[in-house]
VMD Tcl script that draws the C-alpha trace (Angstrom):
set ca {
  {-16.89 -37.08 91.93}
  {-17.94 -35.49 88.62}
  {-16.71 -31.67 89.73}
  {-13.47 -33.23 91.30}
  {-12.71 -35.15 87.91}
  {-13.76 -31.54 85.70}
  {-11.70 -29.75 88.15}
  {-8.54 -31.80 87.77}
  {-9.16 -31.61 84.31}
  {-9.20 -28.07 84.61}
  {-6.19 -27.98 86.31}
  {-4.31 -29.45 82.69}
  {-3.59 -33.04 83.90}
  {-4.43 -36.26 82.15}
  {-8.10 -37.53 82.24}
  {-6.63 -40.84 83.89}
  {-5.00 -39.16 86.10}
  {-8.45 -36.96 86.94}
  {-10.15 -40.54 86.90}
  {-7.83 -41.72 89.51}
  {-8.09 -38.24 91.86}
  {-11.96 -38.46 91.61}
  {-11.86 -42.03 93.08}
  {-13.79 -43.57 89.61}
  {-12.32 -45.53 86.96}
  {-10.53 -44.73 83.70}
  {-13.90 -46.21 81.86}
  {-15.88 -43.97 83.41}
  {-13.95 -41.15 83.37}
  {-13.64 -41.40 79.83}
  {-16.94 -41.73 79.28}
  {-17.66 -38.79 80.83}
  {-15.08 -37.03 78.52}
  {-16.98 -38.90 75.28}
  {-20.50 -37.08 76.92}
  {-18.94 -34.09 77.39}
  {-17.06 -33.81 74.10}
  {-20.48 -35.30 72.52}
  {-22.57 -31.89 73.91}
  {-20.10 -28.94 73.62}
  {-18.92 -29.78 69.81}
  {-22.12 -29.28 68.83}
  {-22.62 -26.07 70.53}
  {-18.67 -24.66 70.09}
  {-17.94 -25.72 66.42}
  {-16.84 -22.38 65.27}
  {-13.90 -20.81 63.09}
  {-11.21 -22.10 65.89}
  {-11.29 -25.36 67.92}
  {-13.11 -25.70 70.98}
  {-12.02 -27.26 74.02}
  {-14.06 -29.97 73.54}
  {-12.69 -30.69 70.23}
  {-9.46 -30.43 71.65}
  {-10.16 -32.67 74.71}
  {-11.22 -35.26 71.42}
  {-8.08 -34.73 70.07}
  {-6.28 -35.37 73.21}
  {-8.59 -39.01 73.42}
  {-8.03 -39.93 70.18}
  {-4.11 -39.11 69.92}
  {-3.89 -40.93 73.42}
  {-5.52 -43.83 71.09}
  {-2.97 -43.29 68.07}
  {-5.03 -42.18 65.72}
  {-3.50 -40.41 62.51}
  {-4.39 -36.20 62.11}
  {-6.00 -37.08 59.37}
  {-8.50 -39.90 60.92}
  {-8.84 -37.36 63.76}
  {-10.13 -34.30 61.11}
  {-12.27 -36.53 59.67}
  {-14.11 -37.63 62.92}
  {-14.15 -33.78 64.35}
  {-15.35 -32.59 60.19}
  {-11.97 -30.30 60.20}
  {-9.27 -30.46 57.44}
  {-5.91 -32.60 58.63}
  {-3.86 -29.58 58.42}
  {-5.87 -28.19 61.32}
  {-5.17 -30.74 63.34}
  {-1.15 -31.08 62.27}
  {-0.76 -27.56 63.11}
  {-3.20 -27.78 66.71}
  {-0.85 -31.11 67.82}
  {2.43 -28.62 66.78}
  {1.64 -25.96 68.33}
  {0.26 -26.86 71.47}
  {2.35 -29.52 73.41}
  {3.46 -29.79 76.11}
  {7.12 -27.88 75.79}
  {8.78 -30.20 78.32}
  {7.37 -33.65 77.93}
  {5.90 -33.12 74.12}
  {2.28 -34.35 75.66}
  {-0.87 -33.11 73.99}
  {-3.21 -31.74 76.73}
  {-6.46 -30.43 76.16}
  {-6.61 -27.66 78.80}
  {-3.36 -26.08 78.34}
  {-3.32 -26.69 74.87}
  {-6.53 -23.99 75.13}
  {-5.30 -21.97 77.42}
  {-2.07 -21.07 75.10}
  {-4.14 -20.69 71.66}
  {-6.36 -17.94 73.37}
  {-3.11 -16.72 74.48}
  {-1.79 -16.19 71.15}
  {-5.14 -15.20 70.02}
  {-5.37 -12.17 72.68}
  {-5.21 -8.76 71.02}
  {-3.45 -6.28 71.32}
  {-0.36 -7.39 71.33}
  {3.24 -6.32 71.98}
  {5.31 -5.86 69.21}
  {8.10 -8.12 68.50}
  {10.88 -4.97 69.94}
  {8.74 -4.39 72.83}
  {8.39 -8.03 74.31}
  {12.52 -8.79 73.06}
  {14.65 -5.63 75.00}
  {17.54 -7.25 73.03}
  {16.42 -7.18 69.74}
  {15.66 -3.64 70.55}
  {18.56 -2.77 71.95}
  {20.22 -4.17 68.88}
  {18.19 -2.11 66.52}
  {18.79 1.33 68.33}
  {22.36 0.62 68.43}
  {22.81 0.33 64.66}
  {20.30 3.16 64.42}
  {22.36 5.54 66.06}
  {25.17 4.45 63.71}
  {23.01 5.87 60.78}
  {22.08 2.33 59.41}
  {19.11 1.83 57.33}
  {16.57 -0.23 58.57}
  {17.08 -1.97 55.45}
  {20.69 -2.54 56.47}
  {20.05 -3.66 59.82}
  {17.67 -6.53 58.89}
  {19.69 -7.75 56.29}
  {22.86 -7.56 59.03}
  {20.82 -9.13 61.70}
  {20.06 -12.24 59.78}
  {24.29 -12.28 59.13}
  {24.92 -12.20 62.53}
  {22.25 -14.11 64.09}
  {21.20 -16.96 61.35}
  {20.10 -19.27 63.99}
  {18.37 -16.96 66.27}
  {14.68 -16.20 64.85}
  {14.28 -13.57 68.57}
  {17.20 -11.77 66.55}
  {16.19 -10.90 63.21}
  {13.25 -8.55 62.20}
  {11.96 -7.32 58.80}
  {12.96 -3.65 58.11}
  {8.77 -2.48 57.78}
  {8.68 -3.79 61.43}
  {11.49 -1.04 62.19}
  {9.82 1.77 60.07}
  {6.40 0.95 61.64}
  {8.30 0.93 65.72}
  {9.73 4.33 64.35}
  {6.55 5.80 63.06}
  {3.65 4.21 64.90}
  {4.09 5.68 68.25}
  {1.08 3.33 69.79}
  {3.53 0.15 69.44}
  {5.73 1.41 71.47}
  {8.91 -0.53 71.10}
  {11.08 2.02 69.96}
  {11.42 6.01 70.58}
  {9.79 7.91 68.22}
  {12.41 10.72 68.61}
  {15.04 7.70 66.91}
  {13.32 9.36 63.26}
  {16.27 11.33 63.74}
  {18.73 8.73 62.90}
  {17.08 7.72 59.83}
  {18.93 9.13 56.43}
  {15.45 10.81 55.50}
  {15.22 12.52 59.14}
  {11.22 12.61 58.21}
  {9.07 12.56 61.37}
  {6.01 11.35 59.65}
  {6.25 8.92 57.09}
  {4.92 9.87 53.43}
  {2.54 8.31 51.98}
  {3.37 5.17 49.31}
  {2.05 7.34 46.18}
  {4.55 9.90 46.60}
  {7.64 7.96 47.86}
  {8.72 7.64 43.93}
  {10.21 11.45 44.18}
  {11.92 13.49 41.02}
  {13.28 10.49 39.33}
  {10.09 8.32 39.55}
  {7.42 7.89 36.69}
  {5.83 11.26 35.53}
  {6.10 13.68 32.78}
  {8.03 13.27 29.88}
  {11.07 16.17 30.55}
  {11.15 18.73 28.30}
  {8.16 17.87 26.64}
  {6.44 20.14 24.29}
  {2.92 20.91 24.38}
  {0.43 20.57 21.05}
  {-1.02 24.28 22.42}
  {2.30 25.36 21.75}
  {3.22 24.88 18.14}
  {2.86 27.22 15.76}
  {0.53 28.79 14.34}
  {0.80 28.21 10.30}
  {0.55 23.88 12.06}
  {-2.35 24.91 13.93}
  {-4.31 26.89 11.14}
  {-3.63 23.95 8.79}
  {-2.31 26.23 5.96}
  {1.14 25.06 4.83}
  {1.04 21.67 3.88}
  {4.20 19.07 5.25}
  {2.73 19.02 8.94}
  {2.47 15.55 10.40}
  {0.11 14.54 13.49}
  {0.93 11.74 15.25}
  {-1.67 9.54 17.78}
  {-1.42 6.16 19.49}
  {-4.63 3.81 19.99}
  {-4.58 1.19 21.80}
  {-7.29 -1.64 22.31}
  {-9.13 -3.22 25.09}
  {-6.70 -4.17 27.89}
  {-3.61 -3.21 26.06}
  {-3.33 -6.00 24.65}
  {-2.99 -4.36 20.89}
  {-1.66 -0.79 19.97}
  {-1.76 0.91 16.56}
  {-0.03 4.24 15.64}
  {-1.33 6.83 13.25}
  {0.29 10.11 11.05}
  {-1.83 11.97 9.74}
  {-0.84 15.25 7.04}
  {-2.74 17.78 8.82}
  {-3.48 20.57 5.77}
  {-4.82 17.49 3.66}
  {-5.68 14.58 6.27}
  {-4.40 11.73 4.50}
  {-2.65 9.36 6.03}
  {0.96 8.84 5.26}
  {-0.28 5.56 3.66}
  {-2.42 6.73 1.42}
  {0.35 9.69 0.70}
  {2.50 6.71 -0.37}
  {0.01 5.40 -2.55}
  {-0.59 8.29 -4.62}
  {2.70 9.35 -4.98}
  {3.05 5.92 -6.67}
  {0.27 6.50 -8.75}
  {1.46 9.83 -9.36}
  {4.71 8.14 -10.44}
  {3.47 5.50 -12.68}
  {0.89 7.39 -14.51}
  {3.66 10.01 -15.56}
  {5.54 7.22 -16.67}
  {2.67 6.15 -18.55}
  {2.06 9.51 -20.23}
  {5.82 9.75 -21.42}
  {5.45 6.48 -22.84}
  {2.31 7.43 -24.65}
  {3.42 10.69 -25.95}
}
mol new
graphics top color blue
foreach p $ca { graphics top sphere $p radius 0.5 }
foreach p [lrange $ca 0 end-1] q [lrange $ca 1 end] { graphics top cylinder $p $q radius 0.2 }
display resetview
């Protein structure tokens, strides 16, 4: 009676209903859910739910209990079980079963998987269309959510469309379709040197200090200014500095002793 129960159970239908093929009754059947459930969450707890916390869930949703009385009886956060009871109904009644409830998270869980283009030949058929008309793929995910606002199979982010284009192991779209792009690149370049000419980089035009000249360099006629920026820790302070180079003061201390140059001569007129 035990394997015909399990293997109705198995099978995705209620555990009354297994109770009732097995020829026991709904007690017992449901106490041998409780025993089961009792010995596997033990052994399965884990990142992901096991089917024997799901087959909990299942009892205790079957007895109304709230997600969150549920996640604190299996030690799992509420949101884990909000998402779990989502996800996994039953499409056509909206029944929580244990079984199939496992069976489709290890479906979603399988890797690889297809990409979105590859599993939706009218989404692709879409995007090579308005390829071939030289659109962006910028321009074509911004135009797909336009068209289709209430269609989520419809609409794809334009890095989805560069990566079909350049990732050849996805395989939803030709890689010879590189031709319609505005670049016409084959490969894609890497993200460090996508900022081209008018991206950050040398200051144009911009003069050397090895090439001024050489009365500057030699430090012989006075009037030559060097300039420097210092910054502090974590640029969170900056301070500039001019220096004369033939006497190194400091344009401050220049100021300063051309006004004591000013006031003692005023002095020494006054005196004399």
């Amino acid at each position: 009676m035990r394997s015909v129960f399990w293997s109705e159970i198995g099978k995705g239908v209620s555990w009354r209903r297994a109770a009732v093929a097995a020829g026991v009754s709904q007690s017992t059947g449901r106490a041998w859910v409780a025993e089961h459930v009792r010995m596997r969450t033990d052994q399965e707890r884990g990142l992901r739910l096991s089917l024997a916390e799901r087959i909990e869930i299942g009892l205790r949703v079957e007895d109304g209990w709230s997600a969150r009385r549920i996640g604190r009886s299996l030690g799992r956060p509420a949101s884990t079980i909000t998402r779990e009871l989502g996800r996994n109904r039953h499409s056509a009644t909206g029944e929580y079963r244990p079984a199939p409830a496992d069976a489709m998270a290890k479906g979603r869980a399988a890797r690889p998987k297809k990409s979105k283009l590859a599993r939706c030949p009218k989404l692709a058929g879409e995007v090579i269309r308005r390829l071939e008309l030289r659109h962006s793929p910028e321009q074509i995910a911004a135009r797909l959510k336009v068209d289709f606002p209430h269609d989520g199979s419809m609409q794809i982010s334009h890095e989805t469309i560069y990566q079909e284009l350049y990732v050849h192991t996805r395989g939803g779209l030709d890689r010879d379709l590189t031709r319609c792009l505005r670049s016409g690149r084959v490969r894609r370049r890497p993200p460090r040197s996508r900022a081209g000419k008018g991206g950050p980089g040398p200051i144009q035009g911009m003069v050397t200090i090895a090439q001024r000249p050489v009365e500057v360099s030699q430090r012989v006629v006075p009037g030559h200014w060097e300039g420097d920026l210092i910054t502090g820790a974590a640029n969170q302070s900056a301070i500039g500095t001019l220096v004369e180079l033939t006497t190194s003061l400091s344009r401050f201390l220049c100021k300063r002793l051309v006004l004591f140059c000013s006031i003692y001569r005023c002095w020494l007129m006054r005196s004399g």
